[in-house]
C-alpha positions as CSV (number, residue, x, y, z in Angstrom):
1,X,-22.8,-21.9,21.7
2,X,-25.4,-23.9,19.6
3,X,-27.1,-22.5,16.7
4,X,-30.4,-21.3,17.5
5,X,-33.2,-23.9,15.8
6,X,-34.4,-22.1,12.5
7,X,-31.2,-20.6,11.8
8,X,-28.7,-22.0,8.8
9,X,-25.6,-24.1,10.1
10,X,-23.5,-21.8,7.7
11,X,-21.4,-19.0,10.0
12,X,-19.8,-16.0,9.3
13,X,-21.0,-13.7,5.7
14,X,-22.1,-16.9,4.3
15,X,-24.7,-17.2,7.5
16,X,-26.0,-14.1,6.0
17,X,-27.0,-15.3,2.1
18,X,-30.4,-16.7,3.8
19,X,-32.8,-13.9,2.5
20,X,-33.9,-11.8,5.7
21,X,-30.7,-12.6,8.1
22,X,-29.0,-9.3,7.6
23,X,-32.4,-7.5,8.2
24,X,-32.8,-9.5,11.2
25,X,-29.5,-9.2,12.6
26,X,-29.8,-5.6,12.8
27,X,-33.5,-5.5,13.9
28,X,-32.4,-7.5,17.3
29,X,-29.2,-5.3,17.4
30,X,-31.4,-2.1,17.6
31,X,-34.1,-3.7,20.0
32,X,-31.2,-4.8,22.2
33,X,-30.1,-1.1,22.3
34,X,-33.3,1.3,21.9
35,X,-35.8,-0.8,23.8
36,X,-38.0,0.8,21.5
37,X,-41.9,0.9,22.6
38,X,-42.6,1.1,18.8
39,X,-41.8,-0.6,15.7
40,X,-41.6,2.9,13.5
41,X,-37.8,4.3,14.6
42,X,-36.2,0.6,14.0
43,X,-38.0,1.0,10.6
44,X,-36.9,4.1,10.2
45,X,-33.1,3.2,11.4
46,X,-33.0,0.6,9.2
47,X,-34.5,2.1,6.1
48,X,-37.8,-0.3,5.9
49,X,-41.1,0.1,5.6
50,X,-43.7,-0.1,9.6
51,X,-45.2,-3.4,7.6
52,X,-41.8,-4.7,6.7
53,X,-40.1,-4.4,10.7
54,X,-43.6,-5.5,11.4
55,X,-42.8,-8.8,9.7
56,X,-39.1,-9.2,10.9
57,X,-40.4,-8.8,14.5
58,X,-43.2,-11.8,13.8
59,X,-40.4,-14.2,12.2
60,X,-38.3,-13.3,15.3
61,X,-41.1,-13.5,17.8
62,X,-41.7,-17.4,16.4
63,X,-38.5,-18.5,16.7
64,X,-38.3,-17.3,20.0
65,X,-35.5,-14.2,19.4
66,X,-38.3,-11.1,20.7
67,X,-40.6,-10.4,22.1
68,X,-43.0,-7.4,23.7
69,X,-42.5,-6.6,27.1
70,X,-43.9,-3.8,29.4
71,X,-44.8,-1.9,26.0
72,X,-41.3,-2.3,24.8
73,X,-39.3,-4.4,22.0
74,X,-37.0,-6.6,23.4
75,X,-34.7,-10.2,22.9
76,X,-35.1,-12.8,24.5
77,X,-32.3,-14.3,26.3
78,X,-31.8,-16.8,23.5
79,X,-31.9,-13.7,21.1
80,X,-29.1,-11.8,23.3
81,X,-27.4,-15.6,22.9
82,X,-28.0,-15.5,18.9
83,X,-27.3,-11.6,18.8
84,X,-23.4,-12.3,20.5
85,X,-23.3,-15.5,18.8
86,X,-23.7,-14.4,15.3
87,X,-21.9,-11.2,15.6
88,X,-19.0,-12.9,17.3
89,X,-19.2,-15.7,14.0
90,X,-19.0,-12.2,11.8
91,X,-16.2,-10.7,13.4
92,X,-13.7,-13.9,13.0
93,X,-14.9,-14.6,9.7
94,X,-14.2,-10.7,8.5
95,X,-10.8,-11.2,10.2
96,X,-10.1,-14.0,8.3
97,X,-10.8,-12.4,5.2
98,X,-9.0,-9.3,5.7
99,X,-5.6,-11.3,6.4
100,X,-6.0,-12.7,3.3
101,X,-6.3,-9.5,1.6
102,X,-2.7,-7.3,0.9
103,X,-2.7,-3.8,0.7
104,X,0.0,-2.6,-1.0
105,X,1.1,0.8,0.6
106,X,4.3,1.0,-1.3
107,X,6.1,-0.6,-4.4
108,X,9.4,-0.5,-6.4
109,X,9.8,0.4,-9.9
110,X,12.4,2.0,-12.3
111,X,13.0,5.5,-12.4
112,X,12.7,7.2,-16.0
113,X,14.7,10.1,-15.0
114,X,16.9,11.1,-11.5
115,X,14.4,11.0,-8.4
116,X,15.1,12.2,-5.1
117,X,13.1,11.2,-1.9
118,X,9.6,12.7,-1.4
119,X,9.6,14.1,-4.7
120,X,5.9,13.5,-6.0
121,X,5.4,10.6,-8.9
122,X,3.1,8.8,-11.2
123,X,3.4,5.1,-12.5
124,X,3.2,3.7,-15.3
125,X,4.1,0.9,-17.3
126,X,6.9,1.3,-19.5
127,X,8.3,-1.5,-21.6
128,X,6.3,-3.4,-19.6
129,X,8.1,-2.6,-16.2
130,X,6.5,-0.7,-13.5
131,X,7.9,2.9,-14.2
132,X,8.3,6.0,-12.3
133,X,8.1,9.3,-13.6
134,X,8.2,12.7,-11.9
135,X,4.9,14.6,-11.9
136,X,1.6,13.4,-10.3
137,X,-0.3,13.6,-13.5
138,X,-0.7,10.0,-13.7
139,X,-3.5,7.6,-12.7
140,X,-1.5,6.4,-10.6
141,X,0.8,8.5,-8.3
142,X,2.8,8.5,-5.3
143,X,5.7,9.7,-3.8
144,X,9.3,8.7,-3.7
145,X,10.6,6.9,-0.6
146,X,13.8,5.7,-1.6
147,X,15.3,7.7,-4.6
148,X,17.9,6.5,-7.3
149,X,19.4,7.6,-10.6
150,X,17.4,7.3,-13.9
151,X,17.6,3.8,-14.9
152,X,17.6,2.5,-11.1
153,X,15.0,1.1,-8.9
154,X,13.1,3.4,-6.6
155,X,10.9,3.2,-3.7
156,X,7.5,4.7,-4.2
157,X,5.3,5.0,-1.1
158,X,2.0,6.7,-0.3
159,X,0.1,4.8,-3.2
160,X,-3.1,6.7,-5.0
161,X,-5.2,5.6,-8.1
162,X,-4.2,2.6,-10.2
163,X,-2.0,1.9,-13.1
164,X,-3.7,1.8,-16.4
165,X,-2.7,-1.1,-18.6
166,X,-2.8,-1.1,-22.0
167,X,-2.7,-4.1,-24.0
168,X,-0.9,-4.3,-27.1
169,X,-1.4,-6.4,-30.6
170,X,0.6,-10.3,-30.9
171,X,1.5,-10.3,-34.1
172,X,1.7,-13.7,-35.6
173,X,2.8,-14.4,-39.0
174,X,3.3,-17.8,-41.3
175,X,6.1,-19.5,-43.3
176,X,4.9,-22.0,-46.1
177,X,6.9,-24.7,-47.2
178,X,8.3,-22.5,-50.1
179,X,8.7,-19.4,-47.9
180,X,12.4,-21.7,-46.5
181,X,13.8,-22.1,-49.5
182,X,13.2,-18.1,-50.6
183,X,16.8,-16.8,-50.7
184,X,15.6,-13.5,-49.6
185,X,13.6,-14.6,-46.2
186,X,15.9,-13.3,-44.0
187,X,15.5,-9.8,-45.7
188,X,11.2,-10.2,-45.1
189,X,11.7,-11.4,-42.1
190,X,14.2,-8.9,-40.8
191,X,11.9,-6.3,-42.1
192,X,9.3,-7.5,-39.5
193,X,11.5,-7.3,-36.4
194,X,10.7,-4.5,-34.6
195,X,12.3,-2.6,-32.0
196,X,15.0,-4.5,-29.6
197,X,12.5,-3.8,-26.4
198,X,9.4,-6.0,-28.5
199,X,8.9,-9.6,-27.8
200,X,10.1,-11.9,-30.2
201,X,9.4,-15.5,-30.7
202,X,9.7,-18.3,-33.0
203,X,7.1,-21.3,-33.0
204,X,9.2,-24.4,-34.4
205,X,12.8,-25.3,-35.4
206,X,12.0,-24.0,-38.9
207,X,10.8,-20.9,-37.7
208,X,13.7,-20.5,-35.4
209,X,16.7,-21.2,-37.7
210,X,14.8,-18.4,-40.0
211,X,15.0,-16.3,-37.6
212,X,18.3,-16.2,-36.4
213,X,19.2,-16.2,-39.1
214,X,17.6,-12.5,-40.1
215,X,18.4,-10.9,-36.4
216,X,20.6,-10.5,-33.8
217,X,17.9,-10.0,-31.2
218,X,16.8,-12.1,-28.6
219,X,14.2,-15.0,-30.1
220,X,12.5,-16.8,-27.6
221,X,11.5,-20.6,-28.1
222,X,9.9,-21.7,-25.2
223,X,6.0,-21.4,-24.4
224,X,5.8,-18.7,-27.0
225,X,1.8,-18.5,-27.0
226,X,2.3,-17.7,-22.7
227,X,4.3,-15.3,-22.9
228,X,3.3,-13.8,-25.4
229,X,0.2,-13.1,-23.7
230,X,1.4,-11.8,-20.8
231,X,3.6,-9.0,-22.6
232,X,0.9,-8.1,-24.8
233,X,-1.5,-7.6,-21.2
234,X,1.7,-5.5,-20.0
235,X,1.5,-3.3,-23.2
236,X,4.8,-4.6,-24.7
237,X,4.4,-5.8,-28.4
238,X,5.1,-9.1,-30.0
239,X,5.8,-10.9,-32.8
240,X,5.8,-14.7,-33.8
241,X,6.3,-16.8,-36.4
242,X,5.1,-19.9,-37.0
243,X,5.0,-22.3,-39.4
244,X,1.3,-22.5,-41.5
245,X,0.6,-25.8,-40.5
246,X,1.1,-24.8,-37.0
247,X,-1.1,-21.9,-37.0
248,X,-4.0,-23.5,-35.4
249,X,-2.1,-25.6,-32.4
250,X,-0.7,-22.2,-31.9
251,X,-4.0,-19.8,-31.7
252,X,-5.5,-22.2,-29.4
253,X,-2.7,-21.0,-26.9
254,X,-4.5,-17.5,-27.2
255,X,-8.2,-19.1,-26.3
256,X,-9.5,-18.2,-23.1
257,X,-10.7,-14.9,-21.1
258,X,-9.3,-12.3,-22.2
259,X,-7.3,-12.6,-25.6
260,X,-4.4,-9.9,-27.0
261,X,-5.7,-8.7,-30.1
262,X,-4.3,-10.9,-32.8
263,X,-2.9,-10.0,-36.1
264,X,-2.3,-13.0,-38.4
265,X,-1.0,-12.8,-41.7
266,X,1.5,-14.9,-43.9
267,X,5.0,-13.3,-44.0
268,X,4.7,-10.7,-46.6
269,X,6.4,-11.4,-50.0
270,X,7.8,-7.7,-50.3
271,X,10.3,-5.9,-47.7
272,X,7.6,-4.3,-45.7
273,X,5.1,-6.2,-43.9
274,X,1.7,-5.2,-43.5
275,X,-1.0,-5.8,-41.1
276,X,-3.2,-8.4,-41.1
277,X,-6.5,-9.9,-40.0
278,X,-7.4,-9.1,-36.5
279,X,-8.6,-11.6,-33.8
280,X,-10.6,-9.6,-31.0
């Protein structure tokens, strides 16, 4: 069906920017169904002002979408047309949108102690892994579908709230020329490791050899500043360390929307490291 003349060629919500169209949309819709003999109850339905439905009914009434008959408010037969038309265009274009959208009704995550099905649980984000403990303390709670031993994955269903992330702090510390040919680095620098769950990384060859060197645990190599990142946003801590003249090639990984707090320093001299200048 053609658009009326007057009306914007854009369908759908976006029909609906045009200051007015929603007001006017509903105006018809009521005059189509009250037939009212006066302009106060639409106003009144519709939360506006007599002069403001007074207004919408003359902007109407010159394109031809209402008009007065035998005392009463009613479309035209081009309005009924426009009235189907756009709601029709509405209708597909919110189906659309919803089909796009997921809701998630259930999930999987690990249990931190023995859960058995229906028993009541809140997430959380543990290690950064979606975590199930029992209780429905939480912000976010459910209840078991599928349970499993501690340590196991679990099916949580009947979703409520939503789980609160808390970043946590990259730390990102520098080796100087003179810092490789220390005898003791590998004693600073195995000071610095933390625990085995905490994300470590090494920025370089240099950097790299240091470190394993120092530690037995797990040094990653490969788009450090990334993944780093993305722990940090899933609360798990991490470590990096770079060589100075790096540094700045490095932090530029970290630009963007919403940064990890930073906390660059040069690898302490002494056995303990200590913290450093933060980076909001």
């Amino acid at each position: 069906m053609a658009t009326t003349p007057g009306e914007p060629r854009a369908g759908g919500l976006a029909g609906l920017r045009r200051g007015g169209s929603m007001t006017e949309l509903l105006f018809l819709y009521e005059c189509e169904t009250l037939h009212p003999s006066q302009l106060r109850p639409v106003a009144e339905r519709l939360g506006l002002t007599v002069q403001a439905a007074s207004h919408t009914y003359r902007q109407l009434a010159r394109r031809g979408l209402v008009a007065l008959r035998d005392g009463r408010y009613r479309p035209t037969f081009e309005g009924v047309a426009w009235l189907h038309e756009t709601l029709g265009r509405l209708e597909d274009d919110v189906r659309r949108r919803l089909a796009h959208l997921h809701v998630i009704r259930s999930t999987r995550a690990v249990a931190l102690s023995d859960l058995r099905r229906n028993d009541p649980v809140s997430l959380e984000i543990r290690d950064g892994l979606l975590s199930a403990r029992p209780g429905s303390s939480g912000t976010s709670r459910g209840r078991v579908a599928r349970g499993g031993a501690k340590g196991r994955i679990v099916e949580v269903a009947d979703l409520e709230g939503i789980v609160t992330l808390e970043p946590s702090t990259v730390s990102i510390r520098t080796l100087s020329e003179s810092d490789l040919a220390d005898p003791h680095l590998a004693d600073r620098l195995r000071a610095l490791v933390g625990a085995e769950g905490e994300y470590l990384a090494a920025e370089g060859l240099e950097p790299f050899d240091a470190l394993r060197r120092a530690t037995p645990h797990r040094i990653h190599r490969f788009a450090v500043g990334a993944a780093a990142r993305e722990a940090a946003r899933l609360g798990v801590p991490g470590t990096i360390v770079v060589m100075d003249r790096d540094l700045p090639r490095l932090l530029a990984e970290f630009s963007g929307p919403d940064p990890p707090p930073l906390d660059v320093l040069p690898l302490p001299k002494g056995a303990r490291p200590s913290r450093g200048r933060r980076r909001a």
